[in-house]
C-alpha positions in Angstrom: 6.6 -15.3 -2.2 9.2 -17.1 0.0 8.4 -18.4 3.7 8.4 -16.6 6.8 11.6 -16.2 8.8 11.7 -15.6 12.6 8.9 -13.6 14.2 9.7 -10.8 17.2 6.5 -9.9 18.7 6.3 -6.9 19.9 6.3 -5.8 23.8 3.3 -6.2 25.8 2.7 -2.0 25.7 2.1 -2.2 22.1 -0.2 -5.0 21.8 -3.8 -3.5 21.5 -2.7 -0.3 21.2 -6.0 1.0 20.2 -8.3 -0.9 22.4 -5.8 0.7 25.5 -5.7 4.1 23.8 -9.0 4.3 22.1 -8.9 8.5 22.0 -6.2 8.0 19.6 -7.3 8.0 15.7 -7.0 4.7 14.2 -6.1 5.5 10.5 -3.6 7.6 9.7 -5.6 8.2 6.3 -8.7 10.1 6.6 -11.1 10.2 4.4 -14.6 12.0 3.9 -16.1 9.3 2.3 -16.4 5.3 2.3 -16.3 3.7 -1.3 -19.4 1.1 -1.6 -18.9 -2.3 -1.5 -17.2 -3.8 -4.5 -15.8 -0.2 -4.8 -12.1 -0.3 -3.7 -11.4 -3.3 -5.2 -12.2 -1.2 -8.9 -10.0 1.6 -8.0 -6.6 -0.7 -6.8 
């Protein structure tokens, strides 16, 4: 791990994105089911 450099944040229209546009999807991957808790940690 090495330290951060410089930082550009990003223009105002793209922060929040999905608050301001919330008919857009908000994960590009869909899927049909939600592992349980503990769960996605075992299959990493």
């Amino acid at each position: 791990i090495v330290p951060a450099t410089d930082f550009w944040r990003a223009e105002e229209y793209h922060q929040r994105y999905f608050d301001k546009h919330s008919g857009h999807y908000s994960c590009h991957f869909m899927r049909g089911w939600v592992p349980a808790e503990g769960e996605a940690a075992k299959q990493a």
